[in-house]
C-alpha positions in Angstrom: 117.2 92.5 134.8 114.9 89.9 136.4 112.2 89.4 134.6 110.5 88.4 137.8 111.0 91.9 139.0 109.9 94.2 136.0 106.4 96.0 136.1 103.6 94.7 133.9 104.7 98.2 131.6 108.3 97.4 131.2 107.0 93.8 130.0 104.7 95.4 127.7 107.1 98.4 126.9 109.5 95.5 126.2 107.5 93.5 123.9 106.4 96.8 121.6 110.4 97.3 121.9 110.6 93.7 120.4 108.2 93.5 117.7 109.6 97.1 116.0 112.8 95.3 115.8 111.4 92.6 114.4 109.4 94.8 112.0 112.5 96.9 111.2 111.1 100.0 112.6 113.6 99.7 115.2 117.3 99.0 115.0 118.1 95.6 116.4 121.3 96.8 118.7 123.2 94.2 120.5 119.7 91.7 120.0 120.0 89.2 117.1 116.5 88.1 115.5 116.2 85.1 117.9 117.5 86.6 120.9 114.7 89.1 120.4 112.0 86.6 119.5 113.2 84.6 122.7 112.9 87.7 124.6 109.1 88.4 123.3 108.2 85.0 124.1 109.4 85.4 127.4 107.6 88.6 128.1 104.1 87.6 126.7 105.0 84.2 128.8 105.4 86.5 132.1 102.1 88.9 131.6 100.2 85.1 131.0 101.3 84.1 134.2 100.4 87.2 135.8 96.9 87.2 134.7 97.6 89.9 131.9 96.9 88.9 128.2 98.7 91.2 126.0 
């Protein structure tokens, strides 16, 4: 999915979904460690452009 496209609660939804991974509350899936630290980066980076600080 665009990232351009998703709703300021998918982003966020998204980078809660991240940081259990990362924490090891969540299973990682088909995400690697950096693929999902990229992917957190990339959310807080969208929600900062948009005005939201998260």
């Amino acid at each position: 999915m665009d990232i351009k496209k998703m709703s300021n609660i998918d982003l966020k939804y998204g980078i809660d979904r991240c940081n259990a991974r990362l924490s090891g509350i969540m299973p990682m899936g088909y995400m690697n460690k950096d693929r999902c630290i990229k992917a957190l980066e990339e959310y807080r980076k969208e929600l900062l452009n948009r005005g939201i600080i998260y």
